[in-house]
Structures are given as C-alpha cells and as structure tokens.
C-alpha positions as CSV (number, residue, x, y, z in Angstrom):
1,X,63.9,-51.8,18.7
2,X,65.9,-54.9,18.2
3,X,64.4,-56.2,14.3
4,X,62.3,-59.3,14.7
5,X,63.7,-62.7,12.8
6,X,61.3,-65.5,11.8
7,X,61.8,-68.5,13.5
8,X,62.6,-71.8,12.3
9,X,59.0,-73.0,13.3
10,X,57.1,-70.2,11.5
11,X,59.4,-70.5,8.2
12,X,62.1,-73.1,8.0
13,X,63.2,-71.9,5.0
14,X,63.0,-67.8,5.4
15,X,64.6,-68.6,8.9
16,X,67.7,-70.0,6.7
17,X,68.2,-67.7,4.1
18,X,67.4,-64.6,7.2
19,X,70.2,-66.1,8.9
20,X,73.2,-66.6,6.1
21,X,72.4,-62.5,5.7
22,X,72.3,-62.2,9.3
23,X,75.4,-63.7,10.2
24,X,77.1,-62.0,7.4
25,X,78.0,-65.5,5.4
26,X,77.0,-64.7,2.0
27,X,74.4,-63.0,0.1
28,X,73.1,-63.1,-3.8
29,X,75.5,-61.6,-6.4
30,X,73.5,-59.8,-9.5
31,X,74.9,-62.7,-11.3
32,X,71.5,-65.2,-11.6
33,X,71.9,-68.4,-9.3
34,X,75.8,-67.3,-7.8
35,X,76.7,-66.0,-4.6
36,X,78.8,-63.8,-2.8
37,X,80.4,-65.5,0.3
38,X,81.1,-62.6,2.3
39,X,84.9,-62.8,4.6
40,X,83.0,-64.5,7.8
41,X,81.2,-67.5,6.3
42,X,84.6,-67.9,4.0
43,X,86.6,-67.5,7.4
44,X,84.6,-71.1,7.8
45,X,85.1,-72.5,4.6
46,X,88.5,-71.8,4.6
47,X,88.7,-74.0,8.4
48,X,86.8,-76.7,6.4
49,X,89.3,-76.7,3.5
50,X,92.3,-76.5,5.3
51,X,91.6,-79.4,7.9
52,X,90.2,-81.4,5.0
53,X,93.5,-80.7,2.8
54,X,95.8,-81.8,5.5
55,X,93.0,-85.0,5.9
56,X,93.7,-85.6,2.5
57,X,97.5,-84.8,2.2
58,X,97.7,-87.6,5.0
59,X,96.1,-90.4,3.0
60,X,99.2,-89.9,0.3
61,X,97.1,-87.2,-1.8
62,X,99.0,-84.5,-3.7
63,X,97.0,-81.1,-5.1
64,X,96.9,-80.2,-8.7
65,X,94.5,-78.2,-11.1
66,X,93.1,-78.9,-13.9
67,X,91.7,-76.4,-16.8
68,X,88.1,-74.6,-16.0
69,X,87.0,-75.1,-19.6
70,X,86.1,-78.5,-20.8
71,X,86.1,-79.9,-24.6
72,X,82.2,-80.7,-25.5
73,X,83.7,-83.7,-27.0
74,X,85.1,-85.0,-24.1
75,X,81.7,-85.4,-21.9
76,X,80.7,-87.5,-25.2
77,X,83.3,-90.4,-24.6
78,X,81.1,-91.5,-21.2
79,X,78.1,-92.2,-22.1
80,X,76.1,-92.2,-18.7
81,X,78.4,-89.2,-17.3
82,X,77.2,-87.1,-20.4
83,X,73.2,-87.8,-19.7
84,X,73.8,-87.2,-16.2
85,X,75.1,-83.6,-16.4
86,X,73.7,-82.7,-20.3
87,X,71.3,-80.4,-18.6
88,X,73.3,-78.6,-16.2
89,X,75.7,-77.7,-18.6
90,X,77.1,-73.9,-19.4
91,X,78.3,-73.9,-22.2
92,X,81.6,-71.4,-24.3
93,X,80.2,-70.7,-28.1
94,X,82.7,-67.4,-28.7
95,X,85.7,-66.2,-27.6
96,X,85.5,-62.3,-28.1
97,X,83.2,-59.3,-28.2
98,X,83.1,-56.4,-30.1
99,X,81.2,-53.0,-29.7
100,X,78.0,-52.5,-31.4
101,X,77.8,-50.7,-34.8
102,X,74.8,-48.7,-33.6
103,X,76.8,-47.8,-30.2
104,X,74.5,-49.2,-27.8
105,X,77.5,-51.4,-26.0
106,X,79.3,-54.6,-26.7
107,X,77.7,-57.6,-28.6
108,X,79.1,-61.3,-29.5
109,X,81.6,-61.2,-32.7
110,X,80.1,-63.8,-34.7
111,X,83.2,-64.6,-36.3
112,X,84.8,-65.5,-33.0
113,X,82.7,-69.0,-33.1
114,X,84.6,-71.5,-31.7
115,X,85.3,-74.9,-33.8
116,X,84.4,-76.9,-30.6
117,X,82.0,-75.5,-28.1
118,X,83.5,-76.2,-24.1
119,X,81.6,-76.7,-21.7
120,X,82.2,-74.7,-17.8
121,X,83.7,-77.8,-15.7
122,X,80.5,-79.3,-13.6
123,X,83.0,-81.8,-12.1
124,X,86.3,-83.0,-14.0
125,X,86.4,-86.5,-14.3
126,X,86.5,-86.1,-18.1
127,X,89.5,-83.3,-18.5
128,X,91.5,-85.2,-15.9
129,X,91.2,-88.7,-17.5
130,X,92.3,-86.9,-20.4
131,X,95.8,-86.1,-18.8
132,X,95.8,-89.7,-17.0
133,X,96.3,-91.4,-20.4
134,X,99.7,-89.2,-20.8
135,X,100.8,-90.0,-17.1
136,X,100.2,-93.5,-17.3
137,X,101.8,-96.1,-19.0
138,X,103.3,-98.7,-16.3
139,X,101.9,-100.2,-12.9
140,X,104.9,-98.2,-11.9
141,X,103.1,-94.9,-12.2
142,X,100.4,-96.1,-10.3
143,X,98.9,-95.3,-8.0
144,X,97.8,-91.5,-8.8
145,X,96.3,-90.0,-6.1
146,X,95.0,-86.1,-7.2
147,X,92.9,-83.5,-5.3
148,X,91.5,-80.4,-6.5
149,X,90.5,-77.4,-5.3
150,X,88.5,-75.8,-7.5
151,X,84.7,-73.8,-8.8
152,X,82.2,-75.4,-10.8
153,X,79.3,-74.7,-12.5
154,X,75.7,-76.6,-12.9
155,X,72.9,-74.6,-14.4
156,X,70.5,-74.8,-11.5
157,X,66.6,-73.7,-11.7
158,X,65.8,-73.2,-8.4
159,X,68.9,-71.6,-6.2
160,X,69.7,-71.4,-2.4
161,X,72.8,-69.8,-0.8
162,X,75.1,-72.6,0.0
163,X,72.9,-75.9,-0.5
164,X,72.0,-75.0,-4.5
165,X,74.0,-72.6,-6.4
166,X,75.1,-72.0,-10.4
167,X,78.3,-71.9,-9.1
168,X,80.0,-74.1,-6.1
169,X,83.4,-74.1,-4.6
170,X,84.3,-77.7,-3.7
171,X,86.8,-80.4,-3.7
172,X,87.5,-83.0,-6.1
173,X,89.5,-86.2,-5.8
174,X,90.5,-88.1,-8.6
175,X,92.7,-91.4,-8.5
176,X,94.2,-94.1,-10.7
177,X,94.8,-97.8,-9.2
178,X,95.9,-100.7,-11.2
179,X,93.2,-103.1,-9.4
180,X,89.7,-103.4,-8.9
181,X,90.3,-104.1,-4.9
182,X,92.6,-100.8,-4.5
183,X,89.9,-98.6,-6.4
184,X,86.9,-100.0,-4.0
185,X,89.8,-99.6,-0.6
186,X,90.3,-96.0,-2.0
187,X,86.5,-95.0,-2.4
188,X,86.0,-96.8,1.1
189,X,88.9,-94.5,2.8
190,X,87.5,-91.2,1.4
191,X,84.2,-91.9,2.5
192,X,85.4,-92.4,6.3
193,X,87.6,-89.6,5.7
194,X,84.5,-87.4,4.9
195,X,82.7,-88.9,8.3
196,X,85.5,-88.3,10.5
197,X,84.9,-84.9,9.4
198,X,81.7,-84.3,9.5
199,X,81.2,-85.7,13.1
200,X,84.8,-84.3,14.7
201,X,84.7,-81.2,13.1
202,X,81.0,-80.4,12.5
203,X,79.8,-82.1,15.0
204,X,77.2,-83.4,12.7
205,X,76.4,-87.2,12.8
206,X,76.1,-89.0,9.3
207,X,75.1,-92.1,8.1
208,X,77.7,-93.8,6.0
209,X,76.1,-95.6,2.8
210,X,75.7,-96.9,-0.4
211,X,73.5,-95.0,-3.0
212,X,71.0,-97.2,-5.6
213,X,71.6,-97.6,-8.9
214,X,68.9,-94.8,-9.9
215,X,70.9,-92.2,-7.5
216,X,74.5,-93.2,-8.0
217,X,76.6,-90.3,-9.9
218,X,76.6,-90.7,-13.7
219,X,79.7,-92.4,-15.0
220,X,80.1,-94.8,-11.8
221,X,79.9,-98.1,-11.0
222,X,79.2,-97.9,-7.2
223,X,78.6,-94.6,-4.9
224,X,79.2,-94.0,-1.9
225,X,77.9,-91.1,0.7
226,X,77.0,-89.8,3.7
227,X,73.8,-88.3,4.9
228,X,73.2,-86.0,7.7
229,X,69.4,-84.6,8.9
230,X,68.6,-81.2,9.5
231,X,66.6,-79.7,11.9
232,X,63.6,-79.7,9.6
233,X,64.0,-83.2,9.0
234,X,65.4,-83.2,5.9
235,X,68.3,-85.2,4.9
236,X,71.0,-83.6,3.1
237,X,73.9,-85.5,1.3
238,X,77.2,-84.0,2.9
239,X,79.9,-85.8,0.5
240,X,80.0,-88.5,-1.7
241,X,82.7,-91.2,-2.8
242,X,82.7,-92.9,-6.2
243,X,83.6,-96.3,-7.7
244,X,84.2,-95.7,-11.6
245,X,85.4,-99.0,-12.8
246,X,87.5,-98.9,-15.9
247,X,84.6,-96.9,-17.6
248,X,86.6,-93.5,-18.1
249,X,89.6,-95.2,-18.5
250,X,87.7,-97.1,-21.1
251,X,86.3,-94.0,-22.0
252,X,90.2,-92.5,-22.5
253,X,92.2,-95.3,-23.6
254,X,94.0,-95.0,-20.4
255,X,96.0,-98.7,-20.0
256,X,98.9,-99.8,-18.4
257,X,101.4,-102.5,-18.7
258,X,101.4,-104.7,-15.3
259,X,104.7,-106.7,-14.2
260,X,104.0,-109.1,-16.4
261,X,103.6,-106.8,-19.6
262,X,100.0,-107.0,-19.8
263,X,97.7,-104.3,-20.8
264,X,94.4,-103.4,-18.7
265,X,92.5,-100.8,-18.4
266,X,93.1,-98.3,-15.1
267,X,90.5,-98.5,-12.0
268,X,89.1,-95.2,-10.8
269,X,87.1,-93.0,-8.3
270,X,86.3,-89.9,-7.6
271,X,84.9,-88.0,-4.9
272,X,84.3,-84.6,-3.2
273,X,82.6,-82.3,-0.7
274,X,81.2,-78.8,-1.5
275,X,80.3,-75.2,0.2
276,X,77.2,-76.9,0.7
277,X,78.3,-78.0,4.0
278,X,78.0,-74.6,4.8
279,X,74.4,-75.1,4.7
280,X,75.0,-78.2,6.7
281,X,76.2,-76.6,9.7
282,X,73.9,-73.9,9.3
283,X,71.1,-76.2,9.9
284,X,72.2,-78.6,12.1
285,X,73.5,-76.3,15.1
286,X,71.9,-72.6,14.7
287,X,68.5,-71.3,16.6
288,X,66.1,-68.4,16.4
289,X,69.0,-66.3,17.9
290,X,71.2,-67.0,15.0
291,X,74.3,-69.3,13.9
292,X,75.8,-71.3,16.4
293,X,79.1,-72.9,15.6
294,X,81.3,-75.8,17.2
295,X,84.5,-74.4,18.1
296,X,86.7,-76.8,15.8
297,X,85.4,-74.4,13.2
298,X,84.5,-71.3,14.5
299,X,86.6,-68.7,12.9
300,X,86.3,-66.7,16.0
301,X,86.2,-69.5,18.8
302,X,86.7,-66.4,22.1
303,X,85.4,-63.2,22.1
304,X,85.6,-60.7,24.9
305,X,83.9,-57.5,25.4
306,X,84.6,-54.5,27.7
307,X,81.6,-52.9,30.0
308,X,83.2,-49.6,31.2
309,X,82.0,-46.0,31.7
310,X,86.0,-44.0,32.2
311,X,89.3,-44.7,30.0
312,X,90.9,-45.6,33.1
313,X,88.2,-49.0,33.6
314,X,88.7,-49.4,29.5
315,X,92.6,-49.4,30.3
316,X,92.8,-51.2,32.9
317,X,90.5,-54.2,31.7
318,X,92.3,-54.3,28.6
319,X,95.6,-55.1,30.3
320,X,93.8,-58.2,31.7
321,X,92.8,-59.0,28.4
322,X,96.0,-58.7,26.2
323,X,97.6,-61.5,29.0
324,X,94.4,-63.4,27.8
325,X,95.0,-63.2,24.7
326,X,98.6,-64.0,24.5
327,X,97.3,-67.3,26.9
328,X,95.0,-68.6,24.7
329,X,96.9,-68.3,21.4
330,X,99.5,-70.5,22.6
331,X,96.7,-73.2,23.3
332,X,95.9,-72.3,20.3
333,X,92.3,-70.9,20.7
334,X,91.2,-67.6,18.5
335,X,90.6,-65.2,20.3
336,X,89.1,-61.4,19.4
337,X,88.9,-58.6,22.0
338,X,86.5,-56.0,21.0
339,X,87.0,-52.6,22.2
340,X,85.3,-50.7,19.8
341,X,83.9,-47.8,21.4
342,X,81.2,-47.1,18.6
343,X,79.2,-50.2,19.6
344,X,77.3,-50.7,22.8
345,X,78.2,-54.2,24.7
346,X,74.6,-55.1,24.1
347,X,74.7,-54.6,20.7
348,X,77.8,-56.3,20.6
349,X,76.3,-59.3,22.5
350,X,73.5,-59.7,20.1
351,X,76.1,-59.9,16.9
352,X,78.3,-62.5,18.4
353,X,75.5,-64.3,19.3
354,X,74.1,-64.2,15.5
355,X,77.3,-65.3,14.0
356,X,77.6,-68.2,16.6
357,X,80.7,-67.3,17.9
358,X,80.9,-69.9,21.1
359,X,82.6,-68.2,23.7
360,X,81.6,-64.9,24.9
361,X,83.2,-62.9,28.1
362,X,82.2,-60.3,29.6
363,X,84.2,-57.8,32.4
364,X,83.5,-54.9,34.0
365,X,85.2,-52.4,36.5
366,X,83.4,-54.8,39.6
367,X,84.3,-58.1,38.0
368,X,88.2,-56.7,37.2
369,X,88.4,-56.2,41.1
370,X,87.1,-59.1,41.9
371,X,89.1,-60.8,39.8
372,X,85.9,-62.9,37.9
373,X,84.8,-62.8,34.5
374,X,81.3,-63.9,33.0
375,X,81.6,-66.6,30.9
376,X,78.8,-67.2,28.2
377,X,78.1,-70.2,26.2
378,X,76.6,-69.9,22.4
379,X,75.3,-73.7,22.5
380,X,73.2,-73.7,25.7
381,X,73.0,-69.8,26.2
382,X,73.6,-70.1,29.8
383,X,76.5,-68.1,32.1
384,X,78.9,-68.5,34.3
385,X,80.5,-66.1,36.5
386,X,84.5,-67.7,36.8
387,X,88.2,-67.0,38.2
388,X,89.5,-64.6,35.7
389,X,93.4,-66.4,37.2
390,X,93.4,-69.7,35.4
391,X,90.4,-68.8,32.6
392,X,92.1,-69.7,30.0
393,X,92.0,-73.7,31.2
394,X,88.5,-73.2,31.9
395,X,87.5,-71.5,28.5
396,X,89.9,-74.6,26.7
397,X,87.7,-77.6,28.7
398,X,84.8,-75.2,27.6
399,X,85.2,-75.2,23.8
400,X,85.7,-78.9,24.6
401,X,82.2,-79.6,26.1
402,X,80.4,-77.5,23.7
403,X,82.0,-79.4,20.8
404,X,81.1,-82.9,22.3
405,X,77.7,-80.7,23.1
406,X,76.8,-79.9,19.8
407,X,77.0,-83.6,18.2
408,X,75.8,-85.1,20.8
409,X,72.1,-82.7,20.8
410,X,72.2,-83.7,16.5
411,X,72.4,-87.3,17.8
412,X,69.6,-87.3,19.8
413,X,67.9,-85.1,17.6
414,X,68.6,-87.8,14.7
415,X,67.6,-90.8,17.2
416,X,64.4,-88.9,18.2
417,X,63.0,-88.1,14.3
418,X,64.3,-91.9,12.8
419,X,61.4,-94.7,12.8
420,X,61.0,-98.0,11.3
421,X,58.0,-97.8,9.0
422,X,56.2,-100.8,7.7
423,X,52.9,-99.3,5.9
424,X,53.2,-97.4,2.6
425,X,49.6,-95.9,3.7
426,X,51.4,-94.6,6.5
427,X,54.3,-94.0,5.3
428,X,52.7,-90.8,2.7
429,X,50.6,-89.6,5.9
430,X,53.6,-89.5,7.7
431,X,56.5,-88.5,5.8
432,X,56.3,-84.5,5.2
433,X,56.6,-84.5,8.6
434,X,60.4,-84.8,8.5
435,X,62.8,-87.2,9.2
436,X,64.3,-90.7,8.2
437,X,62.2,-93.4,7.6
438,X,63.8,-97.4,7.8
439,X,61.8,-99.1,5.3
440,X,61.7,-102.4,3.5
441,X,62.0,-101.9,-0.6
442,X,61.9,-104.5,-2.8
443,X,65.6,-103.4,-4.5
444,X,63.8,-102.4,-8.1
445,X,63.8,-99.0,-9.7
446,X,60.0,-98.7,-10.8
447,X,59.1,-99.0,-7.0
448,X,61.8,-96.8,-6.2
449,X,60.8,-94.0,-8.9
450,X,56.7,-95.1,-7.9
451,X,57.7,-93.6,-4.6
452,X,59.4,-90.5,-5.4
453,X,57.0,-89.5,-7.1
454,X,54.0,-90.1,-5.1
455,X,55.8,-88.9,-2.0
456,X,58.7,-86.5,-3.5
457,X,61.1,-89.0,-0.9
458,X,64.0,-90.9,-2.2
459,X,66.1,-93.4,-1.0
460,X,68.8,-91.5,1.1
461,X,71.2,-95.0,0.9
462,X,71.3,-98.0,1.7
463,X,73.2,-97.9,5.4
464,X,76.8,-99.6,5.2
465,X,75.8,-100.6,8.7
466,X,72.1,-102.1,8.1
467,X,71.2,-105.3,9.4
468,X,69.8,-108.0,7.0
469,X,66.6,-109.3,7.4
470,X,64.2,-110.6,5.6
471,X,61.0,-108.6,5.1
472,X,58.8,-107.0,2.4
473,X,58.2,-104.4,0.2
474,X,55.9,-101.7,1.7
475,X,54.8,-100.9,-1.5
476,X,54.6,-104.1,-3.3
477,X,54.9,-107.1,-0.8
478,X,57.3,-108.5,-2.4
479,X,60.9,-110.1,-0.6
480,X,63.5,-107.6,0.6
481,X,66.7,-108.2,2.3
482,X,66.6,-105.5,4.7
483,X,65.3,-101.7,5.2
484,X,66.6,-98.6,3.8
485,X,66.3,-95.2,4.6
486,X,64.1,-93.1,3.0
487,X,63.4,-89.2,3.5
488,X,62.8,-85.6,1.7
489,X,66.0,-84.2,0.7
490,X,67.5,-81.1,-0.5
C-alpha cells in the first residue's frame, strides 16, 4: 500500500517538512539546527544560484570571498549591527584540542585560548568594510561592486529545513559608491533584480517594499524587500536590499578623496537572498501529491518512462526516445529517460510526481505504433495523448504554459486572501486566518510593537507601489498617510 501523506489542510506544517523528505531535498544532520541538502533540492539551488549569478554579473558585479571567521571586535565598531545579531552569534574561544588525560576522548586545550574571540560570519558587512578601507582611497576606485557566495551561521532556537536553519547558504552583495543618490539607485536595482527573479523564475509574485524602522536590518539606514504569501497565508520575506549610509564606512574609516580632493566618507548597501527560497517554492507551488516545480527551475524539466512487457518493446521505444532526447537538449530542455527495470512505471509515476518534475511521458508498445505519446502535466495533473513526430515543440510551448501557469494560480491565490481592513477588533478575529491585511497605521513604533504582540503580525512593508491617502490608525485613530500590509510571517 502506497504510504499515506498529511495534507496541507490537516497539518500545514507536517505537510512541509513530509514533503522536503519526500521529495528527497534535504533532511536534518546530527548537527543541532543544520541540514543536509540532499543532490535533488541542491540540483535547485544550484539553478537559483547560477541564474541569479549571471543576474548579478550583468549589473557590473564581480564575485569575491571573504574570511568565515570574524574578529569580535569588529561587530563592536557598528553599534546597531552588533545589537542586532549579538544573540545569534557562534562564537571561536580555542584553536586546538587535545586528548583527555583520563582517556575518555578529546577535550579543549585550555592554553589554546585565543587573545580575541571571532565570531562564525552571520553576514559580512563588518569583515568586508574592513578590506574596503585598503581598497579605497580615490573616487577613482569607486564604485566597488562585490558578491559573495558564501554559509553563514545564526544561532537559531526554533529550526525548520530551508526557512530557519543554524546554518544558511546564501548570497551577499556588498558595494561602495561615492554618493548618497548612487547607494539608494544601487539598493533600488537589486531589489528589482530579486523580483524579476522571483516572479520569472519562481513564478512566485512578490510585493516590492520598504521595511519600518523597527524591522529594517541592524546597521542600515533604509531596507528594502520583497514579500511573497504562502499557501497558508503566511508571508515570507524572499530577499532583502539595504541602504547603509556612511555608517560602516563611519564605522571603518573608509574615505575617499573626490575630484576636488575632498574627503567623505563612502555610501554603502548590502543585500542578499538565501536557501530559504527553497522553502519559498516549496510552499507556493506543491500539493498533497508532492513538490511541484516551474520548469525555469526544475532540475529535471522532461521525464519519460517506458511501459513494456519483452526487450524487443523496451528496444524499440528507446530508439524513439534517444532522438527525443537529443531534440530537446538542443532547445535546451532537461530531459531524463528512465529505463530502469527494477522500478515499476507506477511507482515511477508516483516519484516524479513527488519531486515535481513537470513533464511526464509515457509510451507503450500501442502508443509506439501509433506513433502517440501521453503527455502529463505536474501543475494541473491532467493528460494528453499527442503526435510523438513534432513532440518536442509541443512539450517546449508546454513547459511554457505551466510556467506562466504557476504564477499566474499564486496571483490569484494572493488576490483572493488580500483585504483592506479598517477595525482592529476585526482585524485579531480575523488575522490567524492567513493572509495580507492593508491596514492604516499611524507610522509609530509603540503601535507597531502593541500589535505584534497582541496579534503575533508585523508589518510585512510598506508597498513601494501603495497609494496615499489619508486615513487612520486602526488601533489608535490617529492620521495615517496610507495603509500597509500587515500579516503572520515566518
């Protein structure tokens, strides 16, 4: 019997963490709060990371790398970027071991104390800023425009594969301009860099905005983001984009000498994406059935699967599928042909299906002389039976449709679970039901942190796109100049 799966209405949250097993993405390491990302879900990441890198290498930005380990000292020149991550922190104390005297295994040599304790990078602002003040002397060597791709680590409580992990793989930009107005155009570009991927790639929509001064990252002046829902209802942040200011260039003593031989202080921002769109596209697209993927990042976009009963029907349907093959690579599709004869096509069926691979054909001995071949889409689960001559034009319009498919259903699904909310009575009856709620704030912290923590909602951002008009608090009644969006989060 085929092992039962909750579904996403009995358990949102043991359907998710069923289906990153399921689908063979990642599981828990032995290591407390880490992961193992398993060869299909980093098949994925690796799609993200290199269409995002060439994204990146086209706006004028170069990679580098920067050290893992990061001087305790150095998070103490920012003073907001130090409170901000002081709790997250791992932190190096020793540098060697030594085997026990009473032979029980390896303890800490407590001579190998280190002068200065260094902390496991959580994000790099601080060792990079460091470097920036030997790079940059002149207007002339700016701007600097760095990317890296690199692990960090923040001392999480509560853990969950891909959305909340110890340790992350992620991107991190980090650029130098000599004026305020090229910082702010910079942080701007990355952010639409980030959207463009989200809704072309993942075919997940996202609202572009601007995060309040109680959520903004420590250490910056102004952030940027952009939030996607879930199927839950839930938002979740999918990449953010930072304004620093001068304030790690203060921080540094990074200057420069403009054209006229004056000395400033550099403009700066950061910003960066994580595996935690993994959990992203995991819970915008997938069903009960499993993951479903749009094709732009679907490691395995075609897969095609045998039905015979002699060596002579496995041979001959074969043939037909090699010329398949060698058709779709040069349109560039992936395509896997699995002929293993230790798997059963219905079990095969079922696994493709769970790892939300969106293509699926199926041919047998009657369909090979017909010259037909059932075509199966992952999005809608429906089948067609097509000309096997010409298939590979129909299976390229295919991967087309189901991509334009798949952000257009998270549209609608956004559209259908977004209201504008004018009652703060209303809004606590209404808002662990899921989705974003457009409502008037009155622009101040306290009401902000009043609501958080009598609702556990926070302001997602404030949309780049809102329209201004005048209204009131829902919670206090006084002025506001427009709604924002407010909903649970993970």
């Amino acid at each position: 019997m085929a092992q039962k799966y909750v579904t996403r209405a009995e358990d949102y949250s043991k359907w998710y963490n069923e289906l990153v097993y399921r689908a063979d993405l990642a599981e828990h390491s032995d290591v407390r709060g880490c992961m193992v990302i398993k060869p299909y879900g980093y098949a994925i990441w690796e799609k993200m990371r290199d269409i995002l890198d060439v994204k990146f290498k086209e706006t004028g930005h170069s990679n580098a790398y920067f050290p893992l380990f990061i001087p305790k000292s150095y998070l103490s020149k920012e003073a907001s970027h130090v409170d901000g991550f002081a709790k997250e922190c791992a932190v190096v104390t020793h540098y060697r071991l030594k085997n026990a005297e009473d032979g029980s295994g390896v303890v800490v040599d407590p001579d190998s104390k280190l002068e200065e304790e260094l902390i496991v990078r959580p994000t790099s602002e601080t060792i990079i800023w460091n470097s920036y003040k030997n790079w940059i002397q002149s207007y002339r060597d700016l701007p600097i425009l760095i990317n890296q791709w690199a692990n960090v680590v923040r001392w999480e409580m509560k853990t969950r594969l891909f959305l909340r992990t110890t340790e992350f793989l992620w991107q991190e930009g980090h650029t130098a301009h000599a004026t305020k107005q090229e910082a702010i155009a910079e942080t701007e570009l990355m952010l639409n860099v980030y959207a463009d991927f989200a809704e072309n790639f993942m075919a997940m929509p996202v609202i572009k905005g601007r995060k309040t001064a109680n959520e903004r990252f420590a250490g910056a002046d102004d952030t940027l983001c952009i939030e996607a829902m879930m199927q839950d209802g839930k938002a979740l942040q999918a990449g953010t984009s930072h304004f620093l200011g001068q304030n790690f260039a203060k921080a540094f003593e990074v200057k420069f000498a403009d054209k006229e031989g004056k000395l400033d202080y550099v403009w700066a921002t950061s910003w960066g994406v994580s595996t935690r769109l993994m959990g992203a596209l995991i819970m915008t697209h997938s069903d009960d059935e499993g993951l479903v993927l749009p094709p732009a990042l679907a490691p395995i976009q075609v897969v095609a699967v045998p039905i015979y009963r002699t060596d002579e029907e496995l041979a001959a349907i074969s043939e037909k599928m090699a010329e398949l093959a060698t058709k779709l690579k040069a349109k560039g599709i992936s395509f896997k042909y699995d002929d293993d004869e230790n798997r059963r096509p219905g079990w095969k069926f079922a696994e493709y299906e769970s790892k939300g691979v969106p293509v699926r054909i199926a041919m047998g001995p009657r369909d090979l002389e017909n010259g037909k071949a059932e075509i199966a889409r992952r999005d809608t689960k429906t089948k067609e039976v097509v000309d096997f001559d010409g298939v590979e034009n129909y299976i390229e319009e295919l991967l087309a449709t189901i991509q334009a498919n798949l952000l257009e259903r998270a549209k609608a699904f956004r559209a259908e679970n977004t209201r504008e909310i004018d009652s703060y009575e209303e809004f606590k009856q209404e808002i662990d039901k899921g989705g974003f709620f457009l409502a008037h704030w009155d622009g101040t912290s306290e009401t902000e942190e009043r609501i958080k923590e009598e609702t556990k909602a926070t302001i997602r951002c404030i949309a780049l796109d809102r329209k201004e008009e005048a209204g009131v608090c829902m919670v206090t009644g006084k002025p506001s100049a427009g709604r924002v969006i407010f909903a649970k989060a993970y």
